[in-house]
C-alpha positions in Angstrom: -48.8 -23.5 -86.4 -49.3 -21.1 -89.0 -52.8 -22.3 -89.5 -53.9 -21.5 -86.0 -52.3 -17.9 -86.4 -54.5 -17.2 -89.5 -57.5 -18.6 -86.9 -58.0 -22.1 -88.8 -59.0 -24.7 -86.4 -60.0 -27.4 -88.6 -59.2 -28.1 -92.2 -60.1 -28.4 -95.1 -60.1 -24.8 -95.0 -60.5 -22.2 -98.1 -59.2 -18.6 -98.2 -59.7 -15.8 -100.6 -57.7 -12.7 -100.9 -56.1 -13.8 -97.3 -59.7 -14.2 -95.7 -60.7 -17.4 -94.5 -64.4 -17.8 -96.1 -64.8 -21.6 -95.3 -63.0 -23.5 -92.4 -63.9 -27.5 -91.0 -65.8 -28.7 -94.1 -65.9 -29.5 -98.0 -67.8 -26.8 -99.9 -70.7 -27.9 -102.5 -70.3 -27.1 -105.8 -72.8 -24.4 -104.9 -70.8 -22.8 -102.3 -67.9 -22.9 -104.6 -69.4 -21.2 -107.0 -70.7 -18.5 -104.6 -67.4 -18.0 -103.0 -65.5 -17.5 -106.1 -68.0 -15.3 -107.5 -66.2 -12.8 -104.3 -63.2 -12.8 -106.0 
């Protein structure tokens, strides 16, 4: 229930900073990378 108040649908799901950035798949090692660059 929480999950669908933050708006995640599917999981896995990754969130930075309490933004969901990736929802419904696996990132690659290259969006991984590119997402915690963000931080």
């Amino acid at each position: 229930m929480a999950m669908m108040e933050k708006g995640i649908i599917s999981t896995p799901a990754v969130a930075l900073d309490g933004e969901i950035v990736l929802s419904g798949k696996i990132p690659s090692l290259e969006e991984a990378k590119k997402l915690l660059k963000r931080l």
